[in-house]
N, C-alpha and C positions, 0 to 999 in steps of 0.2 A: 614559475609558480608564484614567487613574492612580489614579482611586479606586477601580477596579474593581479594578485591580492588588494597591493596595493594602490592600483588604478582602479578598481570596484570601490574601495573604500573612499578615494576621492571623490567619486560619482556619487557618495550621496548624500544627500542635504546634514546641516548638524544636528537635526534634530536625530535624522534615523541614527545618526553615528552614538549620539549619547545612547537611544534606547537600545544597541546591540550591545553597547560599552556593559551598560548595564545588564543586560539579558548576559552575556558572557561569566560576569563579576555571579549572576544568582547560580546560572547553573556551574559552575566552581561549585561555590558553597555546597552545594546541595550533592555533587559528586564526593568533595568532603567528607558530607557528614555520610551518605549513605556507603558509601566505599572503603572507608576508614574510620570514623569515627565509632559508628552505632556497631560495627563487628568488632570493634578493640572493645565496646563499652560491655558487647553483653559476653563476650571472652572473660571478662575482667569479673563481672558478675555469674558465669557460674563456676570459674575458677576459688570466687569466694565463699557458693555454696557448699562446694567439696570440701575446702577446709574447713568450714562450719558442722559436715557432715562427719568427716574423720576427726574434729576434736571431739564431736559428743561420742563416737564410736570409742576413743582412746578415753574420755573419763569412764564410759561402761564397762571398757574392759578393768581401768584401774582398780575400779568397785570390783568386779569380778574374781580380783588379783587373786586375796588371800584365800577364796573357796575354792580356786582353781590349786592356788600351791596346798591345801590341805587335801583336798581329793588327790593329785599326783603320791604326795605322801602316802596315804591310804593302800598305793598299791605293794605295800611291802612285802616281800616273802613270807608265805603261811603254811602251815604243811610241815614241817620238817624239814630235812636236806634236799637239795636241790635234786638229787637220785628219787628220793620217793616221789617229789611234787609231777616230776615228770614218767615216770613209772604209773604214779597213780593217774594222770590225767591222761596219760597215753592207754591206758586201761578201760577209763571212763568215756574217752571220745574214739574207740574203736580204732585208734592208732597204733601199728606195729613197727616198734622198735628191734631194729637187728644188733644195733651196735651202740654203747655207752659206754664214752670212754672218759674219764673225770683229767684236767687238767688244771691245776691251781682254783681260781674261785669258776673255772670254766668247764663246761659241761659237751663232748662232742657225742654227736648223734647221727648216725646211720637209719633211716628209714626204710622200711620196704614201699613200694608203688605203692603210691593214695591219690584219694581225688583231690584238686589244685583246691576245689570248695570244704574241704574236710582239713586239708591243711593249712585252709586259713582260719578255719573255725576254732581250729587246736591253739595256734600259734594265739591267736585274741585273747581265750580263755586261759591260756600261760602269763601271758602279759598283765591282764587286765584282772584278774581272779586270782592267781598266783606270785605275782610281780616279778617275775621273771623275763628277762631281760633277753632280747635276740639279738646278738653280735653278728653272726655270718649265715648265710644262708643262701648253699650250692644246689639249686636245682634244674634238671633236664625235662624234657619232653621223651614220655612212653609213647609204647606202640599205639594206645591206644587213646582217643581223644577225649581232655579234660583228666589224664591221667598225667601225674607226675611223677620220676624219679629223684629222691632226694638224696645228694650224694654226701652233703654234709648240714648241720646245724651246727652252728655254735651260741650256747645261752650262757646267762651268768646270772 
């Protein structure tokens, strides 16, 4: 094959040799730049937009910081003891309580069957209305569907 090569390339005049020398030399370049170059180039430029895009997103949150740490504040326990808030709201959101059993700053709860949408609507308004806190939370699948068994809670 290289001899073959090389006896074609004897055969032709010097002019045609510089112009393939040269045809050779452009398309290089030109695999260069479109094969490597222009895909590392525009790699490189939206690599830079991201970070342009995540430093403005991190100075908005930084602005955001202290009305974020003031509203988390906000959620502090209101109500009275931790018994009433949950008595009361388990009252209020048609949640029945079987079992309430007080453990240091910890609250265990037995539930009777409720719906999975009822018991996340309780546990939100606990949280987020009351500040109380959900540590553990044991639930099954009932007989019947979108029903849950709740075997344990644990709040603080």
């Amino acid at each position: 094959m290289k001899q073959q090569f090389l006896s074609w390339w004897a055969g032709l005049q010097q002019r045609e040799q510089r112009l393939l020398t040269w045809a050779a030399i452009v398309v290089a370049i030109g695999l260069f730049y479109w094969l490597l170059w222009q895909p590392l180039h525009q790699a490189n430029a939206a690599q830079q937009q991201k970070v342009l895009a995540a430093q403005k997103q991190l100075s908005q949150l930084q602005q955001l910081l202290p009305q974020l740490k003031a509203a988390g504040n906000k959620t502090a326990r209101s109500g009275g003891s931790i018994q009433q808030i949950i008595s009361n709201s388990a009252r209020s959101a048609g949640v029945n309580v079987s079992r309430m059993q007080p453990q240091n700053e910890q609250l265990t709860l037995v539930l009777e069957d409720i719906s999975f949408e009822q018991l996340l609507g309780w546990l939100h308004t606990l949280q987020y209305q009351h500040g109380v806190k959900l540590v553990n939370l044991d639930i099954a699948t009932a007989d019947k569907p979108g029903i849950v068994r709740v075997r344990r809670i644990v709040v603080e």
